[in-house]
C-alpha positions as CSV (number, residue, x, y, z in Angstrom):
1,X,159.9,140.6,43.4
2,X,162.0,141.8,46.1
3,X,160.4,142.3,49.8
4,X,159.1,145.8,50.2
5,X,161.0,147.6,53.0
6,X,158.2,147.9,56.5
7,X,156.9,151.8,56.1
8,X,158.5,154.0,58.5
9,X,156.7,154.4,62.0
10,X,154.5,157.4,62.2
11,X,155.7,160.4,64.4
12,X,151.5,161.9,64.6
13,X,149.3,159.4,65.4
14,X,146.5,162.0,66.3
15,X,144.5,162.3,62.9
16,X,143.6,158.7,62.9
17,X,140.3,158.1,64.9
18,X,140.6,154.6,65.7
19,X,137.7,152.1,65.9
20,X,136.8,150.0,69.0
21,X,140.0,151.3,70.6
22,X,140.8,153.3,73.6
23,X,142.2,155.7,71.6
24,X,144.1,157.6,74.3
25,X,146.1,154.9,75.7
26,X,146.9,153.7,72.6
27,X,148.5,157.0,71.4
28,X,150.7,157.1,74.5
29,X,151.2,153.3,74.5
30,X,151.0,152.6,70.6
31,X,151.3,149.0,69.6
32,X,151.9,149.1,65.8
33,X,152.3,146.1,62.9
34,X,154.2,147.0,60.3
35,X,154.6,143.6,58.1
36,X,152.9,140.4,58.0
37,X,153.8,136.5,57.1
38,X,152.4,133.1,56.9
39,X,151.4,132.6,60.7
40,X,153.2,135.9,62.4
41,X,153.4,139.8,61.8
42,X,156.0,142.0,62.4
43,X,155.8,144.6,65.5
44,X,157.1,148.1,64.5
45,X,160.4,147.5,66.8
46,X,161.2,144.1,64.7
47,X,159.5,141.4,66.8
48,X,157.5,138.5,65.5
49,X,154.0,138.5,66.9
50,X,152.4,134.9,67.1
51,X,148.9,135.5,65.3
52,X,146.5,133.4,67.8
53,X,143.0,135.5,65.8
54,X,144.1,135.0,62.0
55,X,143.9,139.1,62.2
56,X,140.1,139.9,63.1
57,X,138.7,136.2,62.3
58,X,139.3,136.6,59.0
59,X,142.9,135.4,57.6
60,X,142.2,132.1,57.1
61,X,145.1,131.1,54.8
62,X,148.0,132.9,56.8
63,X,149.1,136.3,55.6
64,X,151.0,137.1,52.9
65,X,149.5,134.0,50.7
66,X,151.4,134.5,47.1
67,X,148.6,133.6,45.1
68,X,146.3,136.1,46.9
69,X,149.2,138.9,46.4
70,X,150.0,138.4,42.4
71,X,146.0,138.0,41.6
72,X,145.2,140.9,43.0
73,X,148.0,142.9,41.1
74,X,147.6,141.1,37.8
75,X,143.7,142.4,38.1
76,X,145.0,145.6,39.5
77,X,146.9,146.2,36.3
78,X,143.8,144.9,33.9
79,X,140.8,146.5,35.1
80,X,141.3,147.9,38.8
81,X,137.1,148.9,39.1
82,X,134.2,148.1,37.3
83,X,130.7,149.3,38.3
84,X,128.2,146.8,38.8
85,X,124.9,149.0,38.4
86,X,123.2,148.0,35.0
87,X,126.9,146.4,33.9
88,X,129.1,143.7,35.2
89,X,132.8,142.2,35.1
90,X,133.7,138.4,34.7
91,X,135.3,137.9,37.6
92,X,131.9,139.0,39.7
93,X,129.8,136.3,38.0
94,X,132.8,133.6,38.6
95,X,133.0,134.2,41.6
96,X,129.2,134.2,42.8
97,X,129.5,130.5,41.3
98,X,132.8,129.2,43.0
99,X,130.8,130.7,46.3
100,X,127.5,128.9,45.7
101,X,129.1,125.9,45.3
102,X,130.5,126.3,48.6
103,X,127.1,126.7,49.7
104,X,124.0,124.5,51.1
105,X,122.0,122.9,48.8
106,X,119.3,125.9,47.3
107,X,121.5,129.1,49.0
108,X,122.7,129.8,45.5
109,X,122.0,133.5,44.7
110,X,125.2,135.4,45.7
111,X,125.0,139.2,46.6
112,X,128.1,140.7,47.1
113,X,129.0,143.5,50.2
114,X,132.2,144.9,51.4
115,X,132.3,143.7,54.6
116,X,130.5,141.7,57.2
117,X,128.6,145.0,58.9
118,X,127.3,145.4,54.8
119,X,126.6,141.6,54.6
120,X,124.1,142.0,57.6
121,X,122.3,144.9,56.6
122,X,121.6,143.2,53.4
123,X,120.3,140.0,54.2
124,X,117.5,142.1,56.9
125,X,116.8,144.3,53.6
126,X,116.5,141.0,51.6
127,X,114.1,139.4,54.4
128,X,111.8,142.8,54.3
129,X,111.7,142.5,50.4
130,X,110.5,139.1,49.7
131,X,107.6,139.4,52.2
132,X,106.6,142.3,50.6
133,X,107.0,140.7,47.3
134,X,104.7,137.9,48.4
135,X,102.0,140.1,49.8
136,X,103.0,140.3,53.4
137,X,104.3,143.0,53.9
138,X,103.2,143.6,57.1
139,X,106.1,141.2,58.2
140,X,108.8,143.3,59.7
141,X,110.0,142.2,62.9
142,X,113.4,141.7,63.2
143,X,114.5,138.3,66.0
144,X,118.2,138.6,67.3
145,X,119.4,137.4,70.3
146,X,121.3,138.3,73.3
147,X,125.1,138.9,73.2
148,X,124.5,138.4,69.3
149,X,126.9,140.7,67.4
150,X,126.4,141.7,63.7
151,X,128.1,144.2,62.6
152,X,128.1,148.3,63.0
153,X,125.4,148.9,60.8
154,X,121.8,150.3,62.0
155,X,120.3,146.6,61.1
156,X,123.0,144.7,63.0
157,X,123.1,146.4,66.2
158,X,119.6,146.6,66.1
159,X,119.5,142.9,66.2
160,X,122.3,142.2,67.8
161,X,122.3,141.8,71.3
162,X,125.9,143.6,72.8
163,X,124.8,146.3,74.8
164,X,128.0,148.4,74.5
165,X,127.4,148.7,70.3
166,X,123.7,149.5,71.2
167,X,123.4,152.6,74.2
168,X,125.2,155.1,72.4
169,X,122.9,155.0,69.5
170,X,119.3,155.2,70.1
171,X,116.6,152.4,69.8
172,X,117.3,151.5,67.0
173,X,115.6,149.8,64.4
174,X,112.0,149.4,65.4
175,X,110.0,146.5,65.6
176,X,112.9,144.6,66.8
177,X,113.4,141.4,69.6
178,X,116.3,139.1,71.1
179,X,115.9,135.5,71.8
180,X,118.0,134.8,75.2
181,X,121.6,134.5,75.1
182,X,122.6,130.7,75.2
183,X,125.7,130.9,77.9
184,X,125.0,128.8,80.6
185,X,128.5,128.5,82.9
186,X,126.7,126.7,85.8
187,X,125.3,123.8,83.8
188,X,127.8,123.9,80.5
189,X,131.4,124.9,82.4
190,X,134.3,124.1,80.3
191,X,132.7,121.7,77.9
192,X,134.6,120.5,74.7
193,X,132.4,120.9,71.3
194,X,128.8,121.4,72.1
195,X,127.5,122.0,75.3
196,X,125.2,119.5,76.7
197,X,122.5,122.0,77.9
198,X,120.5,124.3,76.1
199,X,118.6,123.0,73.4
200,X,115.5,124.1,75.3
201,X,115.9,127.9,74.5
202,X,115.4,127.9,71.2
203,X,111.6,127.4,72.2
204,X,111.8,130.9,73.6
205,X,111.0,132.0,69.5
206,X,107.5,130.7,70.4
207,X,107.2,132.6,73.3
208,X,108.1,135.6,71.0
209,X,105.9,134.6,68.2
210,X,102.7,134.3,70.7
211,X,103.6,137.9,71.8
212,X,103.9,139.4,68.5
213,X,101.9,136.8,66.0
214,X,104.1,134.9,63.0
215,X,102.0,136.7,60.4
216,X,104.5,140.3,61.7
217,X,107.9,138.1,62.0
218,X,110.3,138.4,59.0
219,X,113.4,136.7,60.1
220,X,115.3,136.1,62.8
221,X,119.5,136.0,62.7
222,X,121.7,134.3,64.8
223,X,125.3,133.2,64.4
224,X,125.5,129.8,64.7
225,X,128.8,130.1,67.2
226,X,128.8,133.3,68.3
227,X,132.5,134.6,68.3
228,X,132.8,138.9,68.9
229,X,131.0,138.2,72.6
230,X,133.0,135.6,73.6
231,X,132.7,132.6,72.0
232,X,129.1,130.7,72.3
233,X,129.1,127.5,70.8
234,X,125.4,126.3,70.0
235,X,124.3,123.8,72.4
236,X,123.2,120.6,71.1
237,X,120.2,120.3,69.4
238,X,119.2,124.1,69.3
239,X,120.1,125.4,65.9
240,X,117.9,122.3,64.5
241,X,114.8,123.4,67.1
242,X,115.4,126.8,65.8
243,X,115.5,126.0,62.7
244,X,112.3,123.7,62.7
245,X,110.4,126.5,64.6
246,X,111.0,129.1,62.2
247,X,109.8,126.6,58.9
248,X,106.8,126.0,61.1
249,X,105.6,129.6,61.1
250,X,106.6,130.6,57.8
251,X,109.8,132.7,59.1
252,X,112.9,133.3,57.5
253,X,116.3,131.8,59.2
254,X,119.3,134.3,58.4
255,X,122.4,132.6,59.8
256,X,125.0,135.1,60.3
257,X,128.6,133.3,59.0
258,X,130.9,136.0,58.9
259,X,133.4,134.5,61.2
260,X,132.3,130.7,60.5
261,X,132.4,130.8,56.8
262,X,135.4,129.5,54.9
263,X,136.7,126.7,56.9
264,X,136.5,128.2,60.6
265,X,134.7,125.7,61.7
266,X,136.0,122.6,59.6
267,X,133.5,123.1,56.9
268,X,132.2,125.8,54.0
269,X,129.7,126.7,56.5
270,X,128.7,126.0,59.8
271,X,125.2,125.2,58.3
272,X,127.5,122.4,56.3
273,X,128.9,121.6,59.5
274,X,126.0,121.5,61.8
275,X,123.7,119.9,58.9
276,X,121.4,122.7,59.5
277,X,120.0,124.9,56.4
278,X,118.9,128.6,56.6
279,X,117.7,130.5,54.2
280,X,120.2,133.3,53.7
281,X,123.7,133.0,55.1
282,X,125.6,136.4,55.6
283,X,129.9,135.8,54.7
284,X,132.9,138.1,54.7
285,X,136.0,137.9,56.4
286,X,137.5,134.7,55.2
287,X,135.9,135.2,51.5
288,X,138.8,136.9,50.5
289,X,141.3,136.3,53.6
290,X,141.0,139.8,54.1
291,X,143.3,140.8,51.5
292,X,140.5,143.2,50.1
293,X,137.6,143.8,51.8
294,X,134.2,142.1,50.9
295,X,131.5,140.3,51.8
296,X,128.4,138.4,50.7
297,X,124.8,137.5,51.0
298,X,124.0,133.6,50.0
299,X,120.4,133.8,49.3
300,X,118.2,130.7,49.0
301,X,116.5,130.1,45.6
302,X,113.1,130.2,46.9
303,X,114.1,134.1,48.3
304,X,115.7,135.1,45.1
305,X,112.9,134.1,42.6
306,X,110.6,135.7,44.8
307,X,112.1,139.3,44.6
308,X,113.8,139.0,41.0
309,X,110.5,137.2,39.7
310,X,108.1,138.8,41.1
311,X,104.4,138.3,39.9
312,X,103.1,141.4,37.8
313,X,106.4,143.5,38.7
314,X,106.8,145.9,36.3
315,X,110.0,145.6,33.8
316,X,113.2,147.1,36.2
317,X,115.0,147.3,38.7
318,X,114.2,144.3,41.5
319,X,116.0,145.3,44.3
320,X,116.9,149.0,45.4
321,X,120.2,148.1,47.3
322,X,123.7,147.8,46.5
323,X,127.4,149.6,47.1
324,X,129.3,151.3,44.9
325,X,132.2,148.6,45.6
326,X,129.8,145.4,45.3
327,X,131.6,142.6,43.4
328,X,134.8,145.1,43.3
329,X,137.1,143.8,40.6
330,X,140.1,143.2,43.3
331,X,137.9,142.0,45.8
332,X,136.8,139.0,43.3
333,X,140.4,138.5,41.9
334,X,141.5,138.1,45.7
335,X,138.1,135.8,46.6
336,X,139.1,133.5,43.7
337,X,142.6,133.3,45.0
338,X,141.9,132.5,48.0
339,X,138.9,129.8,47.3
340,X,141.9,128.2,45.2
341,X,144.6,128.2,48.4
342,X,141.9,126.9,50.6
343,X,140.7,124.0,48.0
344,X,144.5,123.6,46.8
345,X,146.0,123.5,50.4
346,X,143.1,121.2,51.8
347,X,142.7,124.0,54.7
348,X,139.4,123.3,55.6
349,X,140.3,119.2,56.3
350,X,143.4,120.6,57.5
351,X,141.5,122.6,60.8
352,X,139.0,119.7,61.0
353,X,142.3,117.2,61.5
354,X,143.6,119.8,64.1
355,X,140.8,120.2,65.9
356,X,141.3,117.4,68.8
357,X,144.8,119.0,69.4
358,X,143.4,122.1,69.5
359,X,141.0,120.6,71.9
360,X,143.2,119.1,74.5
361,X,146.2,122.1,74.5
362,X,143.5,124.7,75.4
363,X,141.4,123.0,77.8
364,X,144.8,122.0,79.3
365,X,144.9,125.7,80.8
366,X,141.7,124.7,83.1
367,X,142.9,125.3,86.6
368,X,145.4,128.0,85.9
369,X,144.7,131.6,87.8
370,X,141.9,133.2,86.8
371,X,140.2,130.8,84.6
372,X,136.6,130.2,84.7
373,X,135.8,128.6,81.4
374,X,137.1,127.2,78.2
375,X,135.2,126.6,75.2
376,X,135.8,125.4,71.8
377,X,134.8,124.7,68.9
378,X,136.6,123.9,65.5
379,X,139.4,126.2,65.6
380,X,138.1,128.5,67.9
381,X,138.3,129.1,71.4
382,X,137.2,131.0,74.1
383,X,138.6,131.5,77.8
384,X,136.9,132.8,80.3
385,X,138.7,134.7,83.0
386,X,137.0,136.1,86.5
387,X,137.0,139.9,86.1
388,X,138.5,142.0,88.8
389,X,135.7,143.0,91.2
390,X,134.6,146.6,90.1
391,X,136.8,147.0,87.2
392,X,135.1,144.4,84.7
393,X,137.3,144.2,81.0
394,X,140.8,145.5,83.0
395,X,142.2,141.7,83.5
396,X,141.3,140.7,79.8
397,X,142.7,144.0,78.5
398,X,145.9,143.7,80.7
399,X,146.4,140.0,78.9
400,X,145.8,141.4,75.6
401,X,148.9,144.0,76.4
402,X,151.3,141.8,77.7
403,X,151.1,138.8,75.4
404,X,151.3,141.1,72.4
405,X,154.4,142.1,74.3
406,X,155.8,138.9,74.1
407,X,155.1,137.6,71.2
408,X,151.5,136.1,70.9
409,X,148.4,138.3,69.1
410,X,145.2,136.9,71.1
411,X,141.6,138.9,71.2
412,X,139.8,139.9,74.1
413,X,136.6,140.6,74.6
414,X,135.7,141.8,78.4
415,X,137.3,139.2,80.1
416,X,136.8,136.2,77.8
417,X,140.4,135.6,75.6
418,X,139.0,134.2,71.9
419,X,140.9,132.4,69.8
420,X,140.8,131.7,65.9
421,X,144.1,131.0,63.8
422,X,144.8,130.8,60.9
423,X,143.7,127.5,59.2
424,X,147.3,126.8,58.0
425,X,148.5,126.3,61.8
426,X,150.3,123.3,63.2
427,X,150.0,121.4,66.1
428,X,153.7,123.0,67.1
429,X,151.8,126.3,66.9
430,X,148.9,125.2,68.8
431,X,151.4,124.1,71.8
432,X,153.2,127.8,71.2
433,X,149.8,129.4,71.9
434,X,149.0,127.4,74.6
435,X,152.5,127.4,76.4
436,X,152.4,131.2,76.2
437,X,148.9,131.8,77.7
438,X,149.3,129.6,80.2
439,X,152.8,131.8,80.9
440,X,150.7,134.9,80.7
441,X,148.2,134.2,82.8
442,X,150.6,132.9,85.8
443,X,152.5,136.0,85.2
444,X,149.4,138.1,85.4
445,X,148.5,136.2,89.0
446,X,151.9,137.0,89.7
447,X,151.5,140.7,89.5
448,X,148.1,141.0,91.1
């Protein structure tokens, strides 16, 4: 099949309300992608664009992936939707098992979303439904934590902990508390893996279960790394004092994976990787390298049975929740693809191997104008950059525009660059993205 010509740039770009975008610089300055391959998309005028953020977090096998492509038209072409209300399609059930043996030990019940946001949402709902099918229903509080980010939904901004996705929106969720954020610059500056300090404010959940008592706690969510706010990897020793807090007091742990699922990270899961199980894990992004949006809720058995199998429920529906789209017929077609590229390919060993390289090219930009911090953490990365005084985000954002510009796709958040490539990169590529931030940021000292 013959490469499909690039669609003709738009002359009206005023219909489209953009999300998380400064919507009127981009319509005067618009930076458009018009194709996409393997490691690099295509800018609107022709260039290759370097892709340092595997899209939004999420392309983990590289763009374009043939087997992802052809699935999803052969299923296109056989049964293109299926509604999953009272029915069902193969491909929903195959999938749900190729995913749950993926996942920890017991995390075996699969509920499928449409995105990350959806996956959230869900897993709360979950939490809220199995205490009140085990008779404590009076559990309803809701733990996040500072800079915690999950998603647009009502659930995940009311637990996250980003205060930009929050003030527009009212309080809320009610009910709802943050553990502290776990960035510590003074104490865990430009450490490689996990930081060294930290562990210690996972004990603030007992502070919080004192306040409100255990017996009104459902759940508390955290991502394991957290990537949208900058890239916080887990110091060492907390997610194991978090998790051993929570089993203590009879509380649900919902690790939120959307960005560390499918091989991020080196492993299935960051639970996999950090040897540390929850009890519901939320997944998107890389379940179907983004070739179709969905997501999914891995629920552990324990939670399942509880709902599904509840004592003297009455014949019927279990659960009141679901999308029209759950377990969409193309969503599964590309999820199954893409668990085969990943398994076939060896991608997840692949970014485990890497990730020393990886390593030493990014923290080799220490000392360059600007920087503060650099973090890591399997294939991810984070760089901190001093803001300009008065005018926090304008330095990051200024970055953003000028790598684009020459070649390289990075993500900025505020003033913190994060990093997450596709899995399929080489250590040639790592050196590109390096060498050209390290260029970008001189240049930017350079101008001011």
């Amino acid at each position: 099949m013959a490469d499909a010509a690039p669609p003709t740039v738009p002359n009206d770009l005023s219909s489209l309300w953009m999300p998380f975008t400064d919507n009127r610089y981009f319509k005067a300055n618009p930076r458009l992608l018009v194709a996409a391959k393997d490691m690099h998309y295509t800018a609107a005028d022709g260039r290759r664009i370097l892709d340092g953020t595997a899209g939004l977090w999420c392309v983990n096998a590289g763009h374009g992936r043939a087997p992802i492509v052809e699935a999803i038209q052969r299923q296109a072409a056989v049964l293109d939707y299926a509604p999953t209300f009272q029915l069902g399609h193969p491909l929903a059930f195959q999938l749900a098992a190729r995913v749950a043996g993926l996942m920890p030990e017991g995390l075996d019940r699969i509920f499928f979303t449409n995105s990350g946001s959806e996956s959230v949402d869900t897993a709360l709902k979950i939490a809220l439904a199995y205490w009140r099918a085990k008779g404590q229903g009076q559990r309803t509080r809701l733990i996040g934590r500072e800079r915690g980010y999950h998603g647009t939904g009502f659930g995940g901004i009311s637990v996250g902990g980003i205060v930009s996705n929050r003030r527009t929106f009212g309080t809320g969720l009610p009910g709802t508390d943050h553990l502290p954020h776990t960035h510590d610059l003074a104490r865990n500056g430009f450490s490689r893996g996990q930081p060294a300090h930290g562990a210690e404010l996972a004990d603030r959940l007992e502070a919080l279960i004192a306040l409100h008592g255990a017996d009104t706690i459902a759940a508390v969510i955290v991502e394991p790394v957290a990537g949208s706010t900058g890239v916080l990897v887990p110091p060492q020793g907390y997610l194991e004092r978090l998790r051993a807090i929570t089993a203590s007091h009879g509380i649900l742990l919902i690790f939120d994976e959307v960005i560390t699922g499918f091989g991020r990270i080196g492993a299935a899961t960051a639970a996999e990787r950090f040897g540390v199980t929850p009890d519901l894990i939320c997944l998107a992004k890389g379940l179907t390298n983004a070739a179709v949006p969905m997501g999914a809720v891995a629920a552990a058995r324990h939670v399942h049975d509880a709902i599904v199998d509840a004592p003297g429920d009455v014949p019927g529906i279990e659960l009141f929740h679901g999308y029209t789209y759950s377990s969409h017929a193309l969503a599964c077609a590309a999820g199954l693809a893409a668990l085969d590229v990943y398994a076939d390919e060896g991608l997840f060993a692949h970014a485990r191997a890497l990730e020393g390289h990886w390593e030493q090219a990014l923290h080799g930009l220490a000392g360059l104008p600007h920087v503060i911090d650099i973090r890591n953490f399997g294939l991810i990365a984070g760089i901190e950059l001093a803001s300009i005084p008065g005018q926090p985000g304008v330095r990051g954002q200024n970055l953003f525009r000028a790598l684009f510009d020459s070649g390289l796709l990075i993500r900025v958040t505020g003033d913190i660059i994060a990093l997450s490539p596709p899995l399929i990169i080489s250590a040639a590529q790592i050196d590109e993205i390096a060498g050209r931030l390290a260029e970008g940021l001189r240049q930017l000292a350079d101008a001011g």
